[in-house]
C-alpha positions, 0 to 999 in steps of 0.5 A: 476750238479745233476745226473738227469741234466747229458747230455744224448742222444737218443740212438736209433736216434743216431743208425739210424743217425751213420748207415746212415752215415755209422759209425755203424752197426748192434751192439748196441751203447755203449754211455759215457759222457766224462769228460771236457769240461765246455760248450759243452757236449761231448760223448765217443761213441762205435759202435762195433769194430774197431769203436770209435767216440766222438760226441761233441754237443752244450748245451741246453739252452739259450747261449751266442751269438757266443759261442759254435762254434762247427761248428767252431771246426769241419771245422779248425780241418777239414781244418787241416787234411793234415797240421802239426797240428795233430788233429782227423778225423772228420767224420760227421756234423749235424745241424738238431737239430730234432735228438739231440736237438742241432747240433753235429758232430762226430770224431775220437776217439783218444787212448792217453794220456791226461795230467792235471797238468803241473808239469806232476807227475810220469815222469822223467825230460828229459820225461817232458822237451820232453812234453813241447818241443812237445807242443812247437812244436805244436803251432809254426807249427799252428802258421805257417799253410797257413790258406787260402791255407787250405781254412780258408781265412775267418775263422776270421778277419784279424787285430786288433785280440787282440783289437777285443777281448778285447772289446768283453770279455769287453762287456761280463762281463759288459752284465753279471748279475753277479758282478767282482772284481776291477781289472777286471774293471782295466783291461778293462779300462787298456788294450785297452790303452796299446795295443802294436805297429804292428800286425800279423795275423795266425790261432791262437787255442785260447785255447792251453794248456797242457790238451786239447793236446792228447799224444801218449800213451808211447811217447812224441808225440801229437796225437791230439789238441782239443777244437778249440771252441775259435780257429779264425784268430789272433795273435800268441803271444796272442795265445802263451801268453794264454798258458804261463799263466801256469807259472804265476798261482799258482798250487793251484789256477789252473793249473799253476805252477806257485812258483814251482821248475822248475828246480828240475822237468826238466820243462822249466822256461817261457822266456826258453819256449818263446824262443823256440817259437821265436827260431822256428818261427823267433818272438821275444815276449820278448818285450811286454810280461807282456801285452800279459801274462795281455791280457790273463789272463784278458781274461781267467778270463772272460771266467770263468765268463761266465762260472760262468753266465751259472751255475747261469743260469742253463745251464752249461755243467760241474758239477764243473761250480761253482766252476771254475767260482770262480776262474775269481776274483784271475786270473784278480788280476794276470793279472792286476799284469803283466799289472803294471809290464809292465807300469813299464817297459815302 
């Protein structure tokens, strides 16, 4: 992205807009983009003292239909406030798009920290080990929210999650002008053959890792789960599968640390960290693990690629959309690489 396409917004609109809704004052906005975040823009405002928002906001353009869900993102993180899942307060929702262009909504700036790599350098290996316990922590307590009771009853369909989602990241890649590889087209043929028996249904993040956590700025504690843009009813092994991933992805690819010396780092290996979860929630993953690891992976690829479709049309959000539509290609092979594994095991 040139600097002349970095997402702005209308300071003076904005003003009037956060005053109304008793979020400013007399002080002047002080307005930065946030690093992030490849679909919706999002923005790190200051309104004097005391008083500091993120305004999140969907992109410009024509989109992909269901994408972008930030008004999604901005009721399950609502609905959470009183649960076990930290999340930031959300304060305000706008759909007039005669303000900003789009709808936005603001929230809670949350002082933190927010970890990229997940070899976590610089730390000492019981704080490493004390992270991947938190995140653990974390999504068995999302996996375990009574999602009608906190009003989520129709946030999704109950049932048939990971089915549902394979046709739709199916029929995504096969809309996209842009070609994928071989073993993209494998596993879209692969998965809804091998999907494995019984079903549950839980509010699932859809997004879980490392870098969309906030930790509390000296403890290994999380302050904040964010990017609920994919968060719906579904299944918790997908949702927990989704994040193991890590394990299975070369660092220099992206973001994995996947061939590294977990061990030596303190870092749990991935049956280590599946076993918290189960011992947590009481669900054994063990079984159809290699499908769940390929649904995922096949998923995240396609993700990327819709990513790659935006840059193409010129309406991605992140500067780096290009490149990390680049790397759909490299996760599919390593999703079609669990999907063999699990035949083989069957």
């Amino acid at each position: 992205m040139t600097e002349a396409n970095t997402p702005t917004l209308p300071i003076d609109v904005l003003t009037d807009y956060l005053r109304a809704q008793g979020l400013a004052d007399s002080e002047p906005l002080q307005v930065s983009v946030l690093a992030g975040g490849q679909s919706n823009p999002t923005f790190r405002v200051s309104a004097g003292k005391g008083r500091e928002y993120v305004l999140r906001k969907k992109p410009a353009g024509t989109l992909i239909a269901s994408a972008h869900a930030i008004d999604r993102e901005f009721r399950v993180m609502k609905a959470l406030g009183q649960s076990d899942v930290p999340v930031p307060k959300m304060l305000a929702y706008c759909e007039d798009e005669s303000l900003l262009g789009t709808p936005f909504y603001i929230m809670e700036f949350l002082q933190g920290r927010v970890l990229m790599d997940q070899a976590l350098p610089g730390m000492g290996n019981a704080e490493r080990e004390a992270i991947y316990r938190e995140m653990s922590r974390v999504i068995a307590a999302l996996h375990a929210v009574d999602y009608k009771a906190v009003g989520l009853g129709d946030y999704g369909k109950e049932g048939n999650y990971v089915g549902r989602q394979i046709a739709r990241w199916t029929r995504q890649c096969r809309e996209s002008t842009l070609p994928v590889n071989e073993s993209m087209h494998k596993l879209m043929d692969w998965l809804p053959q091998n999907m494995p028996p019984g079903d549950e249904t839980t509010l699932v993040h859809g997004d879980y890792r490392l870098d969309n956590l906030i930790f509390h700025p000296t403890e290994p504690r999380v302050i904040g789960v964010l990017d609920w843009e994919l968060s719906t009813l579904g299944h918790p092994l997908a949702d927990l599968a989704y994040q193991c991933m890590g394990w299975r992805i070369p660092h220099d690819l992206w973001r994995g640390i996947g061939g590294q010396d977990l061990q030596k780092l303190g870092i749990p290996s991935e049956q280590e960290y599946v076993a918290w979860y189960g011992k947590a929630t009481g669900r054994d993953a063990a079984g159809h693990w290699d499908f769940y690891i390929a649904y995922n992976l096949f998923r995240m690829a396609a993700i990327l690629h819709g990513i790659a479709q935006r840059a193409a049309d010129g309406n991605a959000a992140a500067p780096d959309a290009v490149e990390t539509g680049r790397k759909a290609g490299p996760l599919a092979d390593l999703g079609w690489q669990a999907a063999e594994r699990y035949t083989a095991s069957r």
